[in-house]
C-alpha positions as CSV (number, residue, x, y, z in Angstrom):
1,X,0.0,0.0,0.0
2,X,1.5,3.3,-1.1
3,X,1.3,6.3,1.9
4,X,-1.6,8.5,1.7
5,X,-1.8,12.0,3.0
6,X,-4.4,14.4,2.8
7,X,-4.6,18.5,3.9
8,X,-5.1,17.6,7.3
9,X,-1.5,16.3,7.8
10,X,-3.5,12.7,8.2
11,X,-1.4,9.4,6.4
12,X,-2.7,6.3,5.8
13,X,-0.1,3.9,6.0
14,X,0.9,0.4,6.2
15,X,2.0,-1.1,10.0
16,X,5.6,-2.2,10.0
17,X,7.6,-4.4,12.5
18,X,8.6,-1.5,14.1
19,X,4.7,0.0,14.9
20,X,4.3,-3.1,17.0
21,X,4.5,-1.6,20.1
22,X,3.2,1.4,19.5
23,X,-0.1,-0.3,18.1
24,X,0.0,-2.2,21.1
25,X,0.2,0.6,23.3
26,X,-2.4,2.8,21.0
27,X,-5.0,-0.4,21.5
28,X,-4.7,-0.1,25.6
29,X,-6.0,3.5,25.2
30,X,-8.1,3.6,22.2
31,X,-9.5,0.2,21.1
32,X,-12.6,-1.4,22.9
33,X,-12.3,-4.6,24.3
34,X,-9.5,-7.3,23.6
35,X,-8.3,-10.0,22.2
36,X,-6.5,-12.7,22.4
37,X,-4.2,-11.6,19.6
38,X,-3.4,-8.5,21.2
39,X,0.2,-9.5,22.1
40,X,3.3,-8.8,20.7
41,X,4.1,-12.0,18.9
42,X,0.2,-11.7,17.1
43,X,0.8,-8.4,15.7
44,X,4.0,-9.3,14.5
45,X,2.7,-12.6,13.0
46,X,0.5,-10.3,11.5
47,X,2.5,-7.8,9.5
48,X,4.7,-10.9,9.0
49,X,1.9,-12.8,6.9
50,X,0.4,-10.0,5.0
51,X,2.4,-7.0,5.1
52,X,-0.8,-4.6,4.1
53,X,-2.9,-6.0,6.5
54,X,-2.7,-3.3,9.3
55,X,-3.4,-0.3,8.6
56,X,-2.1,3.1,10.7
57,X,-3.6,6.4,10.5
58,X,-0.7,8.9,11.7
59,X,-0.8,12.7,12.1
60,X,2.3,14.9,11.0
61,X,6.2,13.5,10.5
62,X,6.8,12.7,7.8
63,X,5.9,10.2,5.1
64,X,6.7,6.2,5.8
65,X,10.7,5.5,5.3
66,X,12.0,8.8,5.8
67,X,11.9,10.7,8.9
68,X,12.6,8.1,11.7
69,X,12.4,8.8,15.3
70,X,14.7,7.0,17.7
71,X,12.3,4.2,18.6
72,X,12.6,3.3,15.0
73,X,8.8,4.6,13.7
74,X,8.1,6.5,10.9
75,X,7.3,10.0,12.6
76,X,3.6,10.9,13.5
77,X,1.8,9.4,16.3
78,X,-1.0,6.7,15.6
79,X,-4.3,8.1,15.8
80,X,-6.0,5.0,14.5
81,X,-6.3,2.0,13.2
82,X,-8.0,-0.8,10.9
83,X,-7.1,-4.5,10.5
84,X,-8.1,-5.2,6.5
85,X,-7.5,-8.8,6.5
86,X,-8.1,-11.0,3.0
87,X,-7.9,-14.6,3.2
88,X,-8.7,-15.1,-0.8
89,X,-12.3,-15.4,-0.8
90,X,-13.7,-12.9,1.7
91,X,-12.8,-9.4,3.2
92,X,-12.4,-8.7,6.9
93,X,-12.2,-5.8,9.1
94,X,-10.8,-5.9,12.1
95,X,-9.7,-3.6,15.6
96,X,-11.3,-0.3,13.7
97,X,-10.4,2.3,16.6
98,X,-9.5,5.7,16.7
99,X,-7.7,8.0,19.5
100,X,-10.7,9.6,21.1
101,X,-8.9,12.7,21.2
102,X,-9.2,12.2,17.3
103,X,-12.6,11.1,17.1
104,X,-15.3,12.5,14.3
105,X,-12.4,14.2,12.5
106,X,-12.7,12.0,9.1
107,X,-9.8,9.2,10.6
108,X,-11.6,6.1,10.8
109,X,-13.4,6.8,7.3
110,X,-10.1,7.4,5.9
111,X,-9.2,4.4,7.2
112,X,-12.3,2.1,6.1
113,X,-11.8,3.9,2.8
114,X,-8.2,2.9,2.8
115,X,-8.9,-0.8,3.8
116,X,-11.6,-1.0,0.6
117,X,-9.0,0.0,-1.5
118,X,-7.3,-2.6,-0.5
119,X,-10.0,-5.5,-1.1
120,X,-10.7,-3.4,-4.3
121,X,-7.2,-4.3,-5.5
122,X,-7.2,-7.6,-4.5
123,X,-10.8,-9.1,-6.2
124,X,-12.5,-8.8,-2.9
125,X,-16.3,-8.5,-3.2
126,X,-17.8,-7.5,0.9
127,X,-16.5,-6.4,3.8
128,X,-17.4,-7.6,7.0
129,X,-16.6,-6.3,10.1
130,X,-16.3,-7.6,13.6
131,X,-18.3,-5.1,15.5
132,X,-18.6,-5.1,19.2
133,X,-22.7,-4.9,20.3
134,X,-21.8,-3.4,23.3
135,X,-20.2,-0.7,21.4
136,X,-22.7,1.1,20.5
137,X,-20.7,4.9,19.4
138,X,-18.8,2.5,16.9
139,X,-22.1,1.5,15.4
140,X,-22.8,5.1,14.2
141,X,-19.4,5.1,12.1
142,X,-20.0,1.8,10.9
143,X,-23.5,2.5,9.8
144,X,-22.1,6.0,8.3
145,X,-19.6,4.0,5.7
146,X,-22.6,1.8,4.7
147,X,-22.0,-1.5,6.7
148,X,-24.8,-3.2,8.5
149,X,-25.5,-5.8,11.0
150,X,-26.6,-9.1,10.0
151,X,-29.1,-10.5,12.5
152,X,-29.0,-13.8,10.8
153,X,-25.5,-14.3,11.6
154,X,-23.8,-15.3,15.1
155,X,-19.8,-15.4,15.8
156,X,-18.9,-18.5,16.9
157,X,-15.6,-19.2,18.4
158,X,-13.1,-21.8,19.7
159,X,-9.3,-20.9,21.3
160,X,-6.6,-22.8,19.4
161,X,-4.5,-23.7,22.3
């Protein structure tokens, strides 16, 4: 995925080995709820087996590769972020979350617009989206980019381990 700015000194840009703890650290004060990935060997399995998959919106610094601060991270801080995850057949969206000092400032549709781009490219057909119901000021931006719950459907689940 190639950086994106736009006027409001927000980039869109893939996660690197060197974001993992910062996303990690982002997650503890910006995401709802957690997972049992949400360690630092499952993020950096992550951007090990698809590269594009996380997504990082950043404000200021400059753009990916170029500036680097001394922990090793493209400047910027991340404001947000967006798991677009393709497995060949269907497109998920994880960990949407945005710094709620950032909130209802455009990041998190930059981002879900970012992460379509990305199924786009790739011959994906939906998104879906793993949604907290308890959650319920995430449901507004969700609704606002045109996804919708399916009442039909339930999440079923089973740790591996």
């Amino acid at each position: 995925m190639d950086d994106r700015a736009n006027d409001s000194g927000l980039r869109i840009r893939a996660a690197t080995a060197a974001d993992v703890d910062a996303v990690l650290a982002f997650w503890k004060e910006a995401a709802e709820g957690t997972s049992i990935s949400d360690d630092r060997e499952g993020v950096a399995r992550l951007v090990r087996r698809d590269p594009e998959a996380l997504l990082l919106a950043v404000r200021g610094g400059e753009p990916a590769g170029s500036a680097v601060e001394p922990t090793g991270q493209a400047a910027g801080p991340v404001v947000g972020s967006v798991i677009a995850g393709f497995d060949g057949w269907r497109c998920h969206l994880y960990r949407l979350a945005v710094h709620p000092a950032h909130r209802r400032r455009g990041v998190a549709s930059a981002l879900l617009a970012a992460a379509e781009e990305r199924f786009a490219a790739l011959g994906g057909r939906r998104g879906d989206a793993m949604v907290l119901d308890r959650n319920e000021s995430a449901h507004h931006a969700w609704r606002a980019a045109g996804y919708a719950p399916e009442p039909q459907w339930s999440r079923w689940v089973k740790p591996l381990g």
